[in-house]
GUDO-371973 format. One line per 3 residues: number of its first residue (from 1); their letters; for each residue x, z, y of N, C-alpha, C. Coordinates in steps of 0.02 Angstrom, whole numbers, padded with zeros to 5 digits. Each point is the difference from the previous one (the first is absolute). Layout:
% GUDO-371973
NUM) A) X:Z:Y:X:Z:Y:X:Z:Y ~ ... $
% end
This chain:
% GUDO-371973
1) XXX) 12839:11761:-04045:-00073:-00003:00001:-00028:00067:-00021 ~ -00045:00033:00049:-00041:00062:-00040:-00029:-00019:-00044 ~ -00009:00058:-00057:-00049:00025:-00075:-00069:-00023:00029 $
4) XXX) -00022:-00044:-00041:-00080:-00013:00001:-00027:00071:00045 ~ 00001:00048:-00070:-00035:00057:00009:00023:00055:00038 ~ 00050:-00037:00056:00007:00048:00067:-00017:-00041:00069 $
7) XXX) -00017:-00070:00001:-00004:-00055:00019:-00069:00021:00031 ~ -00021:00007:00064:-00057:-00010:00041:-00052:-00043:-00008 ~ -00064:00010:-00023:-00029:-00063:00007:-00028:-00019:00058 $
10) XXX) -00057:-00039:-00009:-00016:-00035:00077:-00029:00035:00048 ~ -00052:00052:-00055:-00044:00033:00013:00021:00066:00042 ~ 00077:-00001:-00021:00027:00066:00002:00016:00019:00073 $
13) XXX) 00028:-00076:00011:00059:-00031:00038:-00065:-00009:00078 ~ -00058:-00005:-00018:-00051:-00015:00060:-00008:00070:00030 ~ -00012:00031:-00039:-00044:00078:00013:00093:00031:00028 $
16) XXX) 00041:-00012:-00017:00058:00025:00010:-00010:-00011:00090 ~ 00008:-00072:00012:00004:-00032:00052:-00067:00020:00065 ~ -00053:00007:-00037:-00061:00016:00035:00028:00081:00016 $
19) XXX) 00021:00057:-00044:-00001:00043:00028:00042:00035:00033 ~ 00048:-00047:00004:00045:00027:00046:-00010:00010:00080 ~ -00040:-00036:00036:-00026:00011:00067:-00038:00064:-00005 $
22) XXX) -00040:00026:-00062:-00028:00060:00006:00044:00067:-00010 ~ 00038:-00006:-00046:00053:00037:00020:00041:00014:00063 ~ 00008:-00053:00011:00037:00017:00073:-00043:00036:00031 $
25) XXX) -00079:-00010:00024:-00042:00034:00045:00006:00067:-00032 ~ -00008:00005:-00047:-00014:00052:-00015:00058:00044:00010 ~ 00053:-00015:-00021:00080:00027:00031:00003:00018:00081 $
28) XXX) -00038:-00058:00035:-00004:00012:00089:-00040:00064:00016 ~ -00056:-00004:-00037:-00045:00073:00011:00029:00033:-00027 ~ 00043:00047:-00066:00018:00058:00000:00045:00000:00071 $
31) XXX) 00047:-00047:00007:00052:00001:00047:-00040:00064:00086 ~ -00052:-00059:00004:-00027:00043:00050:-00030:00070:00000 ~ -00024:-00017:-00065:-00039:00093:00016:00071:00028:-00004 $
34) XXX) 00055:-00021:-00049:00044:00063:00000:00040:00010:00064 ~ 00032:-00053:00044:00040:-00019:00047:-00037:00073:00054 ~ -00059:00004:00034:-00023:00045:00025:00022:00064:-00023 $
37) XXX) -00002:00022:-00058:00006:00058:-00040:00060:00022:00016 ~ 00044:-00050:-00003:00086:00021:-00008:00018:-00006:00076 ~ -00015:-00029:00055:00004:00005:00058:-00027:00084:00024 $
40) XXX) -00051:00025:-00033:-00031:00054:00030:00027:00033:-00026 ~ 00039:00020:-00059:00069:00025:00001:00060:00008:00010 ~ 00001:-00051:00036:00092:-00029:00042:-00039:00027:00069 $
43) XXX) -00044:-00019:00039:-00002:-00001:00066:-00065:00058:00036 ~ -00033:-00024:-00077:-00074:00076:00029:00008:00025:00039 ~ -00051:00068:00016:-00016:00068:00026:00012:00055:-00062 $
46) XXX) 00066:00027:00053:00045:00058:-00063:-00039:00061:00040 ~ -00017:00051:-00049:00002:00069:-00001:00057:00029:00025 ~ 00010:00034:00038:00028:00063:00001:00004:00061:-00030 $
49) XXX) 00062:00011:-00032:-00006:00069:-00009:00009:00065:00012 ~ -00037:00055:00003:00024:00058:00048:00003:00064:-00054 ~ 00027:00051:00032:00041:00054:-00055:-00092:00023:00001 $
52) XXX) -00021:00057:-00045:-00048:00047:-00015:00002:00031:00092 ~ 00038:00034:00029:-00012:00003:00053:-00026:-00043:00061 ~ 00024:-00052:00010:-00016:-00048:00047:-00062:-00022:-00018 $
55) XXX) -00028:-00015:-00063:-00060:-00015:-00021:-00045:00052:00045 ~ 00018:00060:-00035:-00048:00072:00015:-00003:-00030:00109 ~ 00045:-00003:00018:00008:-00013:00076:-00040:-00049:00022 $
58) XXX) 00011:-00069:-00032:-00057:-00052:00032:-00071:00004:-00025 ~ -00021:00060:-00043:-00072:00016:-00026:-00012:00038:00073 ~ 00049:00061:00027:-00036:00063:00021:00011:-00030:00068 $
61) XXX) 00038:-00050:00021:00005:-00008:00087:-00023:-00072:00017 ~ -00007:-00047:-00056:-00021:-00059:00041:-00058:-00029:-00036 ~ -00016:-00036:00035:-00067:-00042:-00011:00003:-00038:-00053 $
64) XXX) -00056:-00008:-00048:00020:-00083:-00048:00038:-00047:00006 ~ -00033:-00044:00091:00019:-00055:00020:00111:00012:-00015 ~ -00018:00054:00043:00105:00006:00015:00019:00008:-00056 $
67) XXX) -00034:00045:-00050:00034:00006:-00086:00006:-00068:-00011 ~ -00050:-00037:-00020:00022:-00098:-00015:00058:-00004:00043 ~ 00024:00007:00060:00052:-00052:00022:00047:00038:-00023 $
70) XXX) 00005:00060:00001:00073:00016:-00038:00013:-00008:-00052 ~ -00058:-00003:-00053:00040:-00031:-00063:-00012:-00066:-00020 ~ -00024:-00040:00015:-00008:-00076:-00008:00068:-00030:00075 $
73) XXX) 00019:00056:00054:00083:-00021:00025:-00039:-00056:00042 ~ 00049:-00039:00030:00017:-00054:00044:00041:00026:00039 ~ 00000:-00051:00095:00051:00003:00023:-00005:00001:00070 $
76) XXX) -00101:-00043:00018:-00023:00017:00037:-00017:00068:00051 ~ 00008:00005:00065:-00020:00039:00028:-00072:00037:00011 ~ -00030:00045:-00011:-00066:-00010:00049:-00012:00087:00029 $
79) XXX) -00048:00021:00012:-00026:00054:00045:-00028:00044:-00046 ~ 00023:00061:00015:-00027:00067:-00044:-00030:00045:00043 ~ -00035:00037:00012:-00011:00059:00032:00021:00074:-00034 $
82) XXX) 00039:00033:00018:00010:00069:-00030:-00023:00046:00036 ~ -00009:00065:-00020:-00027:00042:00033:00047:00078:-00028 ~ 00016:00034:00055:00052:00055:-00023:-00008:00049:00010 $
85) XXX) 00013:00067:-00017:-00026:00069:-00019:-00003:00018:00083 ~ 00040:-00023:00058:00021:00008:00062:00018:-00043:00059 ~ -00032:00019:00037:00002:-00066:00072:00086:-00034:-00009 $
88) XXX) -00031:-00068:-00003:00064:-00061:-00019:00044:00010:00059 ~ -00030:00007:00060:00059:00005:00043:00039:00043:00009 ~ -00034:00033:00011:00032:00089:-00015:00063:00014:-00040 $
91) XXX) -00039:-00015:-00050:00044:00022:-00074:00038:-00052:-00042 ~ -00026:-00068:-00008:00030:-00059:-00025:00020:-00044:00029 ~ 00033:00008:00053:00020:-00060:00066:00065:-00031:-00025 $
94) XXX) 00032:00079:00004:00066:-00003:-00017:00029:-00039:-00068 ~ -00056:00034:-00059:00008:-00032:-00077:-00024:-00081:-00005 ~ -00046:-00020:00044:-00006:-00071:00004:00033:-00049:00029 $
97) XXX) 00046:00047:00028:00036:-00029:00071:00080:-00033:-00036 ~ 00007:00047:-00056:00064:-00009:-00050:-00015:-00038:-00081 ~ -00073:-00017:00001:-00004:-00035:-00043:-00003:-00073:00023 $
100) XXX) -00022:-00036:-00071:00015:-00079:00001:-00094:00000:00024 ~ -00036:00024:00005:-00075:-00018:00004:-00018:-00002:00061 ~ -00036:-00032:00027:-00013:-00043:00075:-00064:00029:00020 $
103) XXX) -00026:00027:00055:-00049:00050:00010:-00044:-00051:00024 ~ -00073:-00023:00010:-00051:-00039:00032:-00021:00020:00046 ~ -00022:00061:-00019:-00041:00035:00033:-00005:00076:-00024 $
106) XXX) -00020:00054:00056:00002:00061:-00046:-00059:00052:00049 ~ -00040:00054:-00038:-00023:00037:00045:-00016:00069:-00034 ~ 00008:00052:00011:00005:00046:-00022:00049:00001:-00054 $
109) XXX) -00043:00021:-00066:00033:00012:-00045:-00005:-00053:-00043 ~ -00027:-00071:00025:-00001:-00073:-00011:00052:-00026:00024 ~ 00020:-00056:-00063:00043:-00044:00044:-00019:-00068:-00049 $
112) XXX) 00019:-00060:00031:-00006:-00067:-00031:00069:-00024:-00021 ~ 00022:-00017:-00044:00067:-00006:-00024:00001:-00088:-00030 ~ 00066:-00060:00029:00016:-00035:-00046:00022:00007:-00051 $
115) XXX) -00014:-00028:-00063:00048:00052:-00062:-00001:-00090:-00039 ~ 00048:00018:-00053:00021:-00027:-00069:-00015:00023:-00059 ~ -00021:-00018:-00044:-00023:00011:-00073:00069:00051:-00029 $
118) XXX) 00054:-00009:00030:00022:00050:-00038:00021:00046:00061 ~ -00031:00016:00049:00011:00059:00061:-00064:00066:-00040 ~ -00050:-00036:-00047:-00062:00030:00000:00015:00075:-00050 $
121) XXX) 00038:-00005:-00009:00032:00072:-00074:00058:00041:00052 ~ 00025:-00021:00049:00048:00016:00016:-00033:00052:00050 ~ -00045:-00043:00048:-00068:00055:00059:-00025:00033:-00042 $
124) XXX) -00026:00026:-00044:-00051:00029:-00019:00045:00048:-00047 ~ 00062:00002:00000:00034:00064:-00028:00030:00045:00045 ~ -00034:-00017:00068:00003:00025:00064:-00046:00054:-00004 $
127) XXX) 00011:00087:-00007:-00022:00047:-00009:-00061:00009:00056 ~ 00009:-00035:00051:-00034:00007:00063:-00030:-00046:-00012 ~ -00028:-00036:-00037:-00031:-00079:-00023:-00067:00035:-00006 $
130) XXX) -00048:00004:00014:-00075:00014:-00036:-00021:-00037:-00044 ~ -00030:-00069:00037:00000:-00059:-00037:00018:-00047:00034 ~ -00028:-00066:-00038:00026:-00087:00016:-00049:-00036:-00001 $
133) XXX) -00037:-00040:00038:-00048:-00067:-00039:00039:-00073:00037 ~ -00030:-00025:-00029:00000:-00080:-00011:-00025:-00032:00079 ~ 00020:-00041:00018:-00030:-00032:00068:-00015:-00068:00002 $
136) XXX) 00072:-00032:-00023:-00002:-00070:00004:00066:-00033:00019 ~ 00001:-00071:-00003:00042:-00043:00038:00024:00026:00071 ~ 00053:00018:00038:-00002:00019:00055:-00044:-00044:00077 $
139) XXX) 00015:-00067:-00044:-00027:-00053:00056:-00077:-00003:00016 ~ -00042:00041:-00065:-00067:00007:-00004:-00033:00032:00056 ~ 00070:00072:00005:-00028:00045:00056:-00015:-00024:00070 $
142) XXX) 00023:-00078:00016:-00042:-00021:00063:-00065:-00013:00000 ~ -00038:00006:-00041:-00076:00008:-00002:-00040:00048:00014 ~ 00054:00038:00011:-00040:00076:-00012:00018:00017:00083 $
145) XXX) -00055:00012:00025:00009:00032:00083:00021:00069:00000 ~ 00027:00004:00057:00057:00056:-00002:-00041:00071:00006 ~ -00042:-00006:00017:-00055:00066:00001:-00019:00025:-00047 $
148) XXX) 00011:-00056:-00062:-00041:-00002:-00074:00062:00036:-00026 ~ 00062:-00045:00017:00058:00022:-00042:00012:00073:00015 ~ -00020:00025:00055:00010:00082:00018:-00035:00028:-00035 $
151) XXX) -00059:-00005:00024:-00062:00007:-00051:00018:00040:-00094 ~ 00028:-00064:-00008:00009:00011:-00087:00064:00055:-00009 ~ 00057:-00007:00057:00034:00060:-00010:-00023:00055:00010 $
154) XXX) -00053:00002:00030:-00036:00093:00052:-00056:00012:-00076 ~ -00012:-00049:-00021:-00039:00001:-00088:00036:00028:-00054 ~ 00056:-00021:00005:00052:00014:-00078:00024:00083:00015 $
157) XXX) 00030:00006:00085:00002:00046:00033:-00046:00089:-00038 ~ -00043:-00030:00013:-00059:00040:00013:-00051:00016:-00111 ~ 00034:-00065:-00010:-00025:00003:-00083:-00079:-00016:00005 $
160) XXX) -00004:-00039:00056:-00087:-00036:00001:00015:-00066:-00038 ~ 00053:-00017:-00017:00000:-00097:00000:-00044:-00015:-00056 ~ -00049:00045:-00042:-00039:-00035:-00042:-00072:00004:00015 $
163) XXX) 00004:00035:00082:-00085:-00002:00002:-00013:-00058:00043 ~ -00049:-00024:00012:-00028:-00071:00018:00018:-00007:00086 ~ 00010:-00060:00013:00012:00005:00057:-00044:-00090:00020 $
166) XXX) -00013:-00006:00050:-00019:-00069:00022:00051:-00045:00029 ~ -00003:-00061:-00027:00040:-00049:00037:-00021:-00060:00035 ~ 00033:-00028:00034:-00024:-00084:00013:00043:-00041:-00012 $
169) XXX) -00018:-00040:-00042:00027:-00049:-00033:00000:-00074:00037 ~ 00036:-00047:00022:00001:-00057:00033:00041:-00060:-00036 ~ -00069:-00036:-00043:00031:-00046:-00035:-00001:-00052:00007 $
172) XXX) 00048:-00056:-00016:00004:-00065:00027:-00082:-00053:00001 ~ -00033:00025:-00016:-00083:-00027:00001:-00038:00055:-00005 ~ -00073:-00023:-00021:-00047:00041:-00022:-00002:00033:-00050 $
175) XXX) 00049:-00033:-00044:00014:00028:-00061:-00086:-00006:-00063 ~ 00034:00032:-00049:-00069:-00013:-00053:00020:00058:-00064 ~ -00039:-00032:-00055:00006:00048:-00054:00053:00019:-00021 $
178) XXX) 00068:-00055:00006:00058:00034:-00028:00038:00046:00050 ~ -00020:00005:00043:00042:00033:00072:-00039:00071:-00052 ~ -00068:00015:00006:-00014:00058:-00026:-00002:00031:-00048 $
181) XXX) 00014:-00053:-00059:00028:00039:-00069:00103:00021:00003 ~ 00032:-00028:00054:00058:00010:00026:-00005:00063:00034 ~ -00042:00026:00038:-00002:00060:00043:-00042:00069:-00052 $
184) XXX) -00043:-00043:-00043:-00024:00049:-00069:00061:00039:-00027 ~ 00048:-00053:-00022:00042:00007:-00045:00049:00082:00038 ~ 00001:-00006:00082:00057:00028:00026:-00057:00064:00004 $
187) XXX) -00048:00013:-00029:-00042:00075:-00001:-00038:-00006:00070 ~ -00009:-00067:00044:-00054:00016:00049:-00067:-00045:-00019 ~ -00047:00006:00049:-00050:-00024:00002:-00016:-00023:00092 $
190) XXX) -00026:-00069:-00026:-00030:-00009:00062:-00052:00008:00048 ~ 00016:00027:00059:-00060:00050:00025:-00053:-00062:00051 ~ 00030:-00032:00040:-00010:-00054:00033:00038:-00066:00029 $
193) XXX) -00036:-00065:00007:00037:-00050:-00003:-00012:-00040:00077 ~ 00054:-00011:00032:-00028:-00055:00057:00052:-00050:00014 ~ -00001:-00063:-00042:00028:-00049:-00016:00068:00017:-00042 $
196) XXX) 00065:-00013:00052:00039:00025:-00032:00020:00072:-00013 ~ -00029:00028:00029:00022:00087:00018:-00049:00018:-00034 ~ 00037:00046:-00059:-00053:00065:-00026:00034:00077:-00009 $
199) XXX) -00079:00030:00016:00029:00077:-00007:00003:00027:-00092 ~ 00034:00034:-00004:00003:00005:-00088:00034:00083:00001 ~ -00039:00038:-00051:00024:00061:00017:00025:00032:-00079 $
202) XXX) 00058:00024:-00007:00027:00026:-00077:00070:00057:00028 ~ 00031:00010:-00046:00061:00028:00012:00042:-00017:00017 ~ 00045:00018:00027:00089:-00007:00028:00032:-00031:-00040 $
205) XXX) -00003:00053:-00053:00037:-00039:-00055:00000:-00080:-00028 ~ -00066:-00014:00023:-00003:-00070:-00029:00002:-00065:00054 ~ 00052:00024:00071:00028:-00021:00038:00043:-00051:-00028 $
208) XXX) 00037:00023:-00058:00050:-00061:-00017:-00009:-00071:-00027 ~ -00066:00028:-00042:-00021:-00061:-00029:-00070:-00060:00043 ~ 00014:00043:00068:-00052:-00032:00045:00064:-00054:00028 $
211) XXX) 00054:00019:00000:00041:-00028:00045:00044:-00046:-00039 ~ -00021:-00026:-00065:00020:-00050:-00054:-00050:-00053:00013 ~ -00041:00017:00022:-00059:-00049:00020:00020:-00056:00041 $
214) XXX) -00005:-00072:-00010:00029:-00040:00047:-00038:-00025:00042 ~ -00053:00008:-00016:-00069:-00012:00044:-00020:00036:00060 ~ 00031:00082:-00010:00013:00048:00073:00046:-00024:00029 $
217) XXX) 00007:-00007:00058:00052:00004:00040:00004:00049:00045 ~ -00036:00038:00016:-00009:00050:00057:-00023:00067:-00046 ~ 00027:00075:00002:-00044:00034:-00022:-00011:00071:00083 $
220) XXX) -00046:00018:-00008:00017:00062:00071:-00069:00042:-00035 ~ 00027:00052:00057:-00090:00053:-00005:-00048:-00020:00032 ~ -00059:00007:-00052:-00063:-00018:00040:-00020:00058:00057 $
223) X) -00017:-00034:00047:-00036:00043:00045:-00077:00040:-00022 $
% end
């Protein structure tokens, strides 16, 4: 038999019993906030790390957008545009021709490249590399009409791709306010609207993030 005076009383023995369901909840919620925490360290989005040089490299040759994919990595494919000190055909036929990187498209001293998150350090220590930007998903580039897609190489080409250019946009409706805080966001503005088709005029550069848009389906030059 337990000591009186280690012996539970009734009172003890209720509140014991009552709080054990709150404990448990309360055990279920740390569980969850922490369970997230420790997953985003088993499975997260890892950094990359690159020597003092390679750093200095994805500052001086590529775009923001392409800096993120090389060091946050994956495994996905998508579309780069590079642009090189010297006509691609000419001079880099041969060097693309013996690499692992898959050409799209190319014109002058433009070319459109499939690449990998870790192809992006490897091009751009290419002495003949000028620079690199960001494009997209490769599958995106069927939105983009082929006149446009020339277009943006004879731009990067030429070192216009940040002055304004007009487009027409063809979206699955008439679209509304969020279509145009979506086309805000990519640095254009909308110039005119006729149902689904609008003209919207900004920079080249902000081609990529027009073409994240799921609401475009069509992009080309306005007439």
């Amino acid at each position: 038999m337990p000591d009186a005076a280690h012996r539970p009383s009734r009172c003890d023995t209720v509140f014991m019993k009552r709080n054990t369901p709150a404990r448990r909840l309360l055990s279920l919620l740390l569980l969850a906030v922490s369970l997230p925490l420790a997953c985003g360290c088993l499975f997260g989005e890892k950094r990359r790390t690159f020597s003092p040089a390679d750093e200095e490299l994805l500052g001086a040759k590529a775009d923001p957008r392409l800096r993120k994919e090389a060091e946050t990595g994956g495994s996905d494919p998508f579309a780069a545009i590079a642009v090189y000190r010297n006509d691609v055909f000419l001079h880099q036929s041969e060097a693309l021709g013996k690499s692992s990187l898959t050409v799209l498209n190319e014109m002058g001293r433009t070319v459109i490249l499939q690449l990998s998150p870790g192809q992006i350090v490897p091009l751009l220590k290419d002495p003949s590399l000028q620079k690199a930007a960001w494009i997209g998903p490769q599958g995106l580039l069927a939105r983009l009409d082929p006149s446009l897609e020339l277009d943006l190489l004879t731009r990067f080409d030429a070192g216009t791709e940040g002055r304004d250019v007009n487009l027409l946009l063809r979206l699955v409706d008439a679209g509304g306010a969020g279509e145009e805080r979506q086309i805000s966001a990519a640095g254009f503005r909308v110039v005119t609207k006729a149902g689904p088709n609008w003209i919207v005029t900004g920079p080249m550069t902000g081609l990529p993030k027009l073409l994240e848009c799921d609401r475009i389906i069509y992009i080309e030059k306005a007439s």
